[in-house]
VEXDREN-2710 file (C-alpha; in Angstrom, 1 decimal):
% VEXDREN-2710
k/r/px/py/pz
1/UNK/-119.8/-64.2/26.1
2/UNK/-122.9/-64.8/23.9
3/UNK/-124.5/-62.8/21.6
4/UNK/-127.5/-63.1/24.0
5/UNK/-125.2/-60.1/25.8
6/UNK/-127.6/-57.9/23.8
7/UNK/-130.4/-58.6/25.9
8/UNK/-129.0/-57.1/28.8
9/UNK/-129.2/-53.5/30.4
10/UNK/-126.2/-51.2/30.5
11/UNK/-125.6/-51.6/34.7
12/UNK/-126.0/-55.5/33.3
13/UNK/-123.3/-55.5/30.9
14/UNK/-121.1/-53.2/33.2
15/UNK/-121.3/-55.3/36.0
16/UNK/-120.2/-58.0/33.9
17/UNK/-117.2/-56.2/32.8
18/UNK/-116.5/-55.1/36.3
19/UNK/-116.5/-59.0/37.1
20/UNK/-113.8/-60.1/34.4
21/UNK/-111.6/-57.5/35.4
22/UNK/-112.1/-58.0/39.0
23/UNK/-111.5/-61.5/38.8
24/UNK/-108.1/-61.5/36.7
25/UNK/-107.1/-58.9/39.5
26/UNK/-108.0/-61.0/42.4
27/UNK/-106.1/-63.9/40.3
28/UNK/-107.2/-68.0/41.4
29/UNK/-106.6/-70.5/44.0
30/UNK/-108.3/-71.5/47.2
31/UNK/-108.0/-68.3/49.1
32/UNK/-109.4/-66.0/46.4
33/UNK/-112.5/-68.1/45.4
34/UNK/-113.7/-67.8/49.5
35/UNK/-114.2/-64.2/48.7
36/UNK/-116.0/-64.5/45.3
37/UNK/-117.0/-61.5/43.4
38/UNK/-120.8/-61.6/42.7
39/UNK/-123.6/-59.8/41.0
40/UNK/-125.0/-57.1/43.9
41/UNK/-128.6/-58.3/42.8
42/UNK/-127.3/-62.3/45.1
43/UNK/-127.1/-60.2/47.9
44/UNK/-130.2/-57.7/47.3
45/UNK/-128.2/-54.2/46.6
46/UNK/-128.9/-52.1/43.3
47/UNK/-125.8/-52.5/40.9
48/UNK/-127.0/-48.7/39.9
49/UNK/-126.6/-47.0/42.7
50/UNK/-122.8/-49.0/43.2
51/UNK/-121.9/-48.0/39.6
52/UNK/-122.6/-44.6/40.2
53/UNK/-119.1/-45.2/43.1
54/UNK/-116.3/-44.6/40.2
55/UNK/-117.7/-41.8/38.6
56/UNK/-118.0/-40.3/42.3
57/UNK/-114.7/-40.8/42.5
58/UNK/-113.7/-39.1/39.6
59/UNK/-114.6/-36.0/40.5
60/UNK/-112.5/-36.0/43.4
61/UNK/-109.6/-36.4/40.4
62/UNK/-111.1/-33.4/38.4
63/UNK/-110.9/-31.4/41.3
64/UNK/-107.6/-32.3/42.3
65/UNK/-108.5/-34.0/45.5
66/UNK/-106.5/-37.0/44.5
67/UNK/-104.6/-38.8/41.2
68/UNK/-106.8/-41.7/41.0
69/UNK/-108.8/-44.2/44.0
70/UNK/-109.5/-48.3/44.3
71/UNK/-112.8/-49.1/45.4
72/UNK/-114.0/-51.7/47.0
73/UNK/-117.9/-53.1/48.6
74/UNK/-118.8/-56.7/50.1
75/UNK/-121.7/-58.0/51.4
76/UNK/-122.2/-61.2/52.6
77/UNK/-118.9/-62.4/52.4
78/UNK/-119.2/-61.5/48.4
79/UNK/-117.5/-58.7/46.4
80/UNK/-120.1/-56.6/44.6
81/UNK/-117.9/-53.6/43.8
82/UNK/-114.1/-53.4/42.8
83/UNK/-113.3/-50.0/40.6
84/UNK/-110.2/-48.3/39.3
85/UNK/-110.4/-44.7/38.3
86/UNK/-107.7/-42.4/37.5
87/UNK/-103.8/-42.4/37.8
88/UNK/-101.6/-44.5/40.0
89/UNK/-98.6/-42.0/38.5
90/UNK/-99.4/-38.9/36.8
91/UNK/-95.5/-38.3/35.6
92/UNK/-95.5/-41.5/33.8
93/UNK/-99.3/-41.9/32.4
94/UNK/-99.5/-45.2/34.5
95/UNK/-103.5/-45.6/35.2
96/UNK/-104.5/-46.8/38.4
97/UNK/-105.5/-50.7/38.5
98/UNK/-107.7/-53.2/40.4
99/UNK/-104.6/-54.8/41.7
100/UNK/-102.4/-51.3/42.3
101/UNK/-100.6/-51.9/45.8
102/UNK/-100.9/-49.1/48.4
103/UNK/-98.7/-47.7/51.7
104/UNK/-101.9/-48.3/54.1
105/UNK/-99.9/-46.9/57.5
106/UNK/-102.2/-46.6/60.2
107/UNK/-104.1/-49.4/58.3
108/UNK/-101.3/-51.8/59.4
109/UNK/-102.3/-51.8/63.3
110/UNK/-105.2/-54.3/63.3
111/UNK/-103.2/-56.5/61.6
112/UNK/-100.3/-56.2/64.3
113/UNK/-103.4/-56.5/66.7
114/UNK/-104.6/-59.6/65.0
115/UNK/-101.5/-61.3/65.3
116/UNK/-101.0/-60.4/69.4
117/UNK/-104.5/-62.3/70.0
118/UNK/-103.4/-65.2/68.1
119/UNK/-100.6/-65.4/70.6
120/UNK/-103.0/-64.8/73.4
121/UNK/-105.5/-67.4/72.0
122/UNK/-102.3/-69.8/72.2
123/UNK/-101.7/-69.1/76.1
124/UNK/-98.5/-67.6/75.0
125/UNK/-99.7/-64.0/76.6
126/UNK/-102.3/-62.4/78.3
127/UNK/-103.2/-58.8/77.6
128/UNK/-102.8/-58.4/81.4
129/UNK/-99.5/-59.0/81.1
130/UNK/-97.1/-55.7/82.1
131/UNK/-94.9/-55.1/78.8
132/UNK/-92.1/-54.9/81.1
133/UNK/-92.5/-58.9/81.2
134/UNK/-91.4/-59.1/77.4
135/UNK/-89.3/-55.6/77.5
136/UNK/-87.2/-55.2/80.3
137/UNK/-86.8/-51.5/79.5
138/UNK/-90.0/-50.7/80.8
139/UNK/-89.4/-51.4/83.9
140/UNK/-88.3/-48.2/84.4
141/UNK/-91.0/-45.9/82.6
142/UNK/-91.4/-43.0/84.5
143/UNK/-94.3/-40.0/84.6
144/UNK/-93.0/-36.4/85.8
145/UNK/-90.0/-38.3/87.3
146/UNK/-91.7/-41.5/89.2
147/UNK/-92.6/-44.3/88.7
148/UNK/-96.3/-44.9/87.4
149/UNK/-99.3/-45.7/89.3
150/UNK/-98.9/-49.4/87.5
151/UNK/-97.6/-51.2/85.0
152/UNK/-98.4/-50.8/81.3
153/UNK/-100.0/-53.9/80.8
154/UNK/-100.3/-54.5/76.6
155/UNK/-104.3/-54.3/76.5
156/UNK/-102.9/-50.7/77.2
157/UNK/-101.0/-50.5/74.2
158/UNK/-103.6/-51.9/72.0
159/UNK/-106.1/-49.3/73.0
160/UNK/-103.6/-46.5/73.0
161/UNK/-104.0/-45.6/76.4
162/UNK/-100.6/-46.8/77.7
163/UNK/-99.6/-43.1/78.1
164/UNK/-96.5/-43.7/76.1
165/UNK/-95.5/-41.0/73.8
166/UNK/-93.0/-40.9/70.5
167/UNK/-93.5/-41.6/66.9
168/UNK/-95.5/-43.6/64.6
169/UNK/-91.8/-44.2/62.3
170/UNK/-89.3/-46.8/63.3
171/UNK/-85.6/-45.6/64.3
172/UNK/-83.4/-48.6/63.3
173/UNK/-84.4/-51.9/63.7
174/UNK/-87.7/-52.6/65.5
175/UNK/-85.7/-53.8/68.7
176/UNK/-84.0/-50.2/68.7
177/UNK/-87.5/-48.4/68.0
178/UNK/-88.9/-49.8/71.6
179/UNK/-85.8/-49.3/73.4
180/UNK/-86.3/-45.6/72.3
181/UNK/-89.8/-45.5/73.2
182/UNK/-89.5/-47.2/76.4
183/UNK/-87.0/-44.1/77.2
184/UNK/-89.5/-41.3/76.3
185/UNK/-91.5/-40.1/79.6
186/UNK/-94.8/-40.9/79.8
187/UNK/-97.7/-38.5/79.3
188/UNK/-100.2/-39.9/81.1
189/UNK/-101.0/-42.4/83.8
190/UNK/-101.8/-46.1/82.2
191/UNK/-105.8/-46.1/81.2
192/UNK/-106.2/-42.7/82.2
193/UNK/-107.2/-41.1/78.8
194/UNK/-106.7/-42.1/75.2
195/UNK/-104.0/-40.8/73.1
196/UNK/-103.2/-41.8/69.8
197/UNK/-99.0/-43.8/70.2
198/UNK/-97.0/-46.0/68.8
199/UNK/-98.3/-49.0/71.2
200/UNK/-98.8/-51.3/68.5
201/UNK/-95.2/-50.6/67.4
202/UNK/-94.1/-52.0/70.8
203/UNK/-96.9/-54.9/70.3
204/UNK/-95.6/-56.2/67.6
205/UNK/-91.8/-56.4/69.4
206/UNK/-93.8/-58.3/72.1
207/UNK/-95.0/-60.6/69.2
208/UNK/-91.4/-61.5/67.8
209/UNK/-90.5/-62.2/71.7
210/UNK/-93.2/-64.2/72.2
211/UNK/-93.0/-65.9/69.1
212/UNK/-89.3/-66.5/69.0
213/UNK/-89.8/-65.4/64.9
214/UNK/-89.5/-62.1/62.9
215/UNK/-92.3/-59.7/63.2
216/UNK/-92.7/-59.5/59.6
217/UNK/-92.2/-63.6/59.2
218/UNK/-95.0/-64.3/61.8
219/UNK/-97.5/-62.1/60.2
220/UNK/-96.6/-63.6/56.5
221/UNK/-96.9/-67.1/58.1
222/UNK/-99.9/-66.8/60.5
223/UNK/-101.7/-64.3/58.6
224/UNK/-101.2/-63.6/54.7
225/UNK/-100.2/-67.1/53.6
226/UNK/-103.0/-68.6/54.8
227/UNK/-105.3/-66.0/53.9
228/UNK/-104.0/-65.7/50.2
229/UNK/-102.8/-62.1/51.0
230/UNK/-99.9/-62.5/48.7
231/UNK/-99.3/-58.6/47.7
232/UNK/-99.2/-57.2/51.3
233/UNK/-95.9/-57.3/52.9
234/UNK/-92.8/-54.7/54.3
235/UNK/-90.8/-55.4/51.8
236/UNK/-92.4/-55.1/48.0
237/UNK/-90.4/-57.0/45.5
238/UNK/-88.6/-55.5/42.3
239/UNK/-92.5/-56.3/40.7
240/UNK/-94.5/-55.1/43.3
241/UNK/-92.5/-52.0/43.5
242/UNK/-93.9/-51.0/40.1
243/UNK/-97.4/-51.4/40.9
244/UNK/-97.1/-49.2/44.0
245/UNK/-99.4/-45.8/43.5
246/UNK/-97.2/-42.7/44.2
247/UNK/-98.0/-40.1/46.9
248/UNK/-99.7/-36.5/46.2
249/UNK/-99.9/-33.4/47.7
250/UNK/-101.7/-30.2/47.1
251/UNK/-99.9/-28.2/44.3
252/UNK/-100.3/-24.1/44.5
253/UNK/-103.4/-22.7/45.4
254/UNK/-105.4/-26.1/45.0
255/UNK/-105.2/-25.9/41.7
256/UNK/-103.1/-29.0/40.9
257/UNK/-101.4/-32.0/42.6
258/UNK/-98.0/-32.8/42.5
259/UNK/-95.7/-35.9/44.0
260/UNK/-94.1/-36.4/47.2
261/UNK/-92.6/-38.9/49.8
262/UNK/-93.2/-40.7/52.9
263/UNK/-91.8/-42.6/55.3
264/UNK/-92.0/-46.0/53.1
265/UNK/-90.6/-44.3/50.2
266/UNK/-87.1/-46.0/51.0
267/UNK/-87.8/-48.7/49.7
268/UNK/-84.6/-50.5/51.0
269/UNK/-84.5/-54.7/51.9
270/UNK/-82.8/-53.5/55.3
271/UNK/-85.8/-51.0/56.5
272/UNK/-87.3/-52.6/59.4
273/UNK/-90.8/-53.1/59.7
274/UNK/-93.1/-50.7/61.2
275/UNK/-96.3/-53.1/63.0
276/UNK/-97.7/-49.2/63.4
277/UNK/-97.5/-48.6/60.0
278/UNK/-95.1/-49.9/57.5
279/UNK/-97.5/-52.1/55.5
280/UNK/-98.4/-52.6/52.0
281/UNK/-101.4/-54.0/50.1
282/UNK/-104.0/-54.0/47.9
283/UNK/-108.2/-54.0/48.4
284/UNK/-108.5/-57.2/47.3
285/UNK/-105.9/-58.3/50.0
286/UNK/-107.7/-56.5/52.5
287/UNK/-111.3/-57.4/51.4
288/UNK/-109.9/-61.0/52.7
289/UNK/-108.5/-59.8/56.2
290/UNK/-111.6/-57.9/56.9
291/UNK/-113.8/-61.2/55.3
292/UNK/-111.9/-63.0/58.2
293/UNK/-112.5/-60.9/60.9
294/UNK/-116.3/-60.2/59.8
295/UNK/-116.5/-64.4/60.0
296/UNK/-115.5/-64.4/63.1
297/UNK/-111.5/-65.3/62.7
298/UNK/-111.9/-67.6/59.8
299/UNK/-111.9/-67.4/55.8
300/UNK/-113.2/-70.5/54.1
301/UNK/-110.8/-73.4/55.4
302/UNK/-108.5/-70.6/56.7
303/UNK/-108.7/-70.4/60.9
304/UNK/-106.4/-67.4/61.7
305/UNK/-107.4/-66.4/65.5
306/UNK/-111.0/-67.4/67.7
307/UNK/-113.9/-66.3/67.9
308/UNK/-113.3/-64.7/70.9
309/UNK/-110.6/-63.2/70.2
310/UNK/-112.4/-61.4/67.5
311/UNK/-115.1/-60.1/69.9
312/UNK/-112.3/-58.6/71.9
313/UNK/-110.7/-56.8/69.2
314/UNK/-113.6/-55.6/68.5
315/UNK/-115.5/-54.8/71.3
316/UNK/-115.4/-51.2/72.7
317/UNK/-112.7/-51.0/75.6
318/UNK/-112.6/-47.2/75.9
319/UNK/-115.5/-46.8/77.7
320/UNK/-116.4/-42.5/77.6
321/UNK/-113.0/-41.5/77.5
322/UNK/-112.8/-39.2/73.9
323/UNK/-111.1/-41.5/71.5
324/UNK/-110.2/-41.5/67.5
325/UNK/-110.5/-38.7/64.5
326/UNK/-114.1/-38.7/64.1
327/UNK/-117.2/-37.6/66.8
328/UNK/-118.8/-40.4/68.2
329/UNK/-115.7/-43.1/68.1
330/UNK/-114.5/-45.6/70.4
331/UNK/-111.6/-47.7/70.5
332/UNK/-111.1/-51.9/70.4
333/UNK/-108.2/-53.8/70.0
334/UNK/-106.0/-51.9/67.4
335/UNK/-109.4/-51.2/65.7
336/UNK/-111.5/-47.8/65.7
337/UNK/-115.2/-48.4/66.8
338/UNK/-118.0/-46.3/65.8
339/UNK/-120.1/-46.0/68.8
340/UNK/-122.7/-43.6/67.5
341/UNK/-122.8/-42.4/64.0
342/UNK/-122.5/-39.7/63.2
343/UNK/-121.1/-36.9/60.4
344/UNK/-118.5/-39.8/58.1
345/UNK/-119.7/-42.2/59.6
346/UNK/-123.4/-41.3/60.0
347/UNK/-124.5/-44.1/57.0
348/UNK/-122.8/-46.6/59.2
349/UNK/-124.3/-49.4/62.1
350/UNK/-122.8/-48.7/65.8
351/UNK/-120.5/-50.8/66.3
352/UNK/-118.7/-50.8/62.6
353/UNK/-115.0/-51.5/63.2
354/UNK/-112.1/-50.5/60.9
355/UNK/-109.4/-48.1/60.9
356/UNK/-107.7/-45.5/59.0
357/UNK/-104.0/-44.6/57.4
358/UNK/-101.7/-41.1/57.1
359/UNK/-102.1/-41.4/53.1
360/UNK/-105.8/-40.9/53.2
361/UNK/-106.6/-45.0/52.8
362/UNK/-109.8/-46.3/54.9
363/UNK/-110.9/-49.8/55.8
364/UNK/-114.0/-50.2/57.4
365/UNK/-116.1/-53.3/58.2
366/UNK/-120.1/-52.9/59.3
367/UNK/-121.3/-56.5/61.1
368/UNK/-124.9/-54.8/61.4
369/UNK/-124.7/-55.2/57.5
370/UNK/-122.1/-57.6/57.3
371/UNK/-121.0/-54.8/54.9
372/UNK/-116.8/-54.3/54.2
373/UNK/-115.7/-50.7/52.5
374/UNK/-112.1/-50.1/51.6
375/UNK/-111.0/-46.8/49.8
376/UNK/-107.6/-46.8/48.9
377/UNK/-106.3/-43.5/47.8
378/UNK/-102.6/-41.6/47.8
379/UNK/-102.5/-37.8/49.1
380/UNK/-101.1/-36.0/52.0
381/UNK/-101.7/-32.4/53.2
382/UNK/-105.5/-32.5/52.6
383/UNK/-106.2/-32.9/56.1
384/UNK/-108.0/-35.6/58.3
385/UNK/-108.3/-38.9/56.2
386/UNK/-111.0/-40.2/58.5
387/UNK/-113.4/-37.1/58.2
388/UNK/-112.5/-36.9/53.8
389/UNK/-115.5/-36.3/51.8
390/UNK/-114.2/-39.1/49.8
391/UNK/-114.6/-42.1/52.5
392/UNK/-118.0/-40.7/53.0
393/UNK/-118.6/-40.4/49.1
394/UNK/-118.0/-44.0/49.0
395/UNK/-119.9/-45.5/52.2
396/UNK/-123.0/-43.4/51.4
397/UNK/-123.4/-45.0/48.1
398/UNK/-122.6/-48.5/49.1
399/UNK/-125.1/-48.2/51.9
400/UNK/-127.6/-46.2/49.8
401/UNK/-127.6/-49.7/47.7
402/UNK/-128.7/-51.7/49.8
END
């Protein structure tokens, strides 16, 4: 940098620090460069109003609402915010970082929907299909005792109206898990209502069937290799393991936070992986799978899944039936739809697709605006992720920018 540095405004000269940190976190090679960072005045937002994002976010820390967040905005297929504020672990003084890797849950289902419509995009499946083609077990699902009024077909399980019921963990390996779930009663006939389920769990069975592969080795080689999404996996390595943020929950009276486990916190090379919610990752990773399915299935020379199958995913599929965590939602393919905005997700374009996770991460993606928001945070027991005051902190200012 040149002395002529001195010429520039303070939102100048932090933006340009923003940018050399950003860019040793989102490291080099072909995949990273087709989601370049970029000064928010190439894509006509005020780099003001996005620098006022980390200090919103530290309040949240000073009043306990979290250790410590990773911010993310893109527009225009460039990054134009990427902040760290706070602690990734309070107990050791380890400060949260642009690269920090995250337990996104819920956050893991359009991924396990992508990979079912790359399948289907291949002739290899149709989402017509009964599930009871790929999972024998199904055959005999059965509502108050009988049989129901037809098959559960797997556009059912990717809209969570398949009526099946269980939960979102796996119990032993991911074969086991379905088997399980094919055994609970159904709560409802197929496409009647909408009820949140572990559908994409048995999706992403259907996927290793289909695909003749592990789950977790067809995402890795369909989806994160080519995409460059080299820290989001099951399994974290030895490395990644320290880099993972801890989980917090309320301490007494509100007064404090204080560490505690999840469902990932095993983290053990046998646990099997959970297409529901098992995942791990980091906003720069995610900034790329969103990028993808903003550009209609592709990232730079990358072609993951069509065009069409993009629309479908997310397209609304619910019609009225009452869907999601928020007023005014729909549901797509694996992927929440805001149908009219309002409350959170008021700032937002109809239509905005995304989804949330247990832990209080968000990833949302606004075509309208060709706008991507990802807030990834750590905290349980502070109620409904997808109504925080923190995702709405976050998308105000990034849409207040523009």
């Amino acid at each position: 940098m040149s002395a002529d540095y001195r010429r520039l405004g303070p939102v100048s000269i932090a933006w340009m620090i923003l940018y050399l940190g950003a860019a040793a976190c989102l490291g080099s090679g072909e995949a990273a460069s087709d989601l370049p960072l970029a000064p928010p005045s190439e894509v006509g937002m005020d780099a003001a109003r996005l620098a006022e994002i980390p200090d919103q976010m530290r309040s949240f820390v000073e009043k306990h609402q979290m250790s410590g967040a990773v911010t993310l905005v893109a527009k225009d297929g460039k990054i134009v915010h990427l902040a760290a504020v706070g602690m990734a672990d309070l107990a050791n003084g380890r400060p949260m970082e642009k690269g920090t890797i995250f337990a996104i849950a819920s956050m893991t289902k359009p991924i396990t929907a992508t990979a079912v419509m790359i399948l289907r995009d291949e002739g290899r499946l149709s989402l017509e299909d009964p599930v009871a083609n790929y999972i024998p077990a199904f055959k005999e699902s059965k509502l108050a005792g009988k049989p129901p009024a037809r098959p559960i077909t797997i556009r059912d399980l990717m809209t969570h109206t398949s009526g099946i019921g269980g939960g979102q963990q796996n119990q032993g390996t991911l074969a086991e898990t379905v088997e399980a779930l094919a055994a609970e009663p159904l709560q409802f006939q197929p496409g009647e209502k909408w009820q949140y389920s572990p559908g994409l769990t048995v999706c992403g069975r259907v996927v290793e069937i289909v695909a003749g592969m592990p789950y977790e080795q067809f995402l890795a080689e369909r989806i994160f290799k080519p995409l460059g999404m080299n820290d989001t996996t099951f399994h974290p390595t030895p490395e990644q393991q320290k880099r993972i943020a801890v989980l917090y929950k309320p301490g007494p009276e509100g007064k404090s936070i204080e560490p505690t486990e999840h469902w990932l916190s095993a983290l053990t090379p046998d646990r099997s992986p959970n297409p529901s919610g098992g995942l791990f990752s980091t906003a720069a990773d995610l900034a790329r799978f969103y990028q993808m399915i903003l550009g209609g299935g592709r990232l730079g020379a990358a072609r993951v899944v069509s065009e069409e199958a993009v629309r479908e995913m997310t397209r609304l599929q619910t019609d009225d039936l009452k869907t999601g965590f928020t007023s005014g939602n729909g549901w797509g393919l694996g992927w929440g739809i805001v149908r009219q905005p309002q409350g959170v997700t008021e700032m937002l374009s109809p239509g905005t697709f995304g989804h949330g996770g247990a832990f209080g991460t968000q990833g949302w993606v606004d075509p309208e605006r060709r706008m991507i928001f990802v807030l990834l945070i750590q905290r349980t027991g502070f109620g409904n992720g997808d109504e925080s005051d923190i995702r709405a902190a976050l998308q105000r200012l990034a849409v207040e920018a523009l």
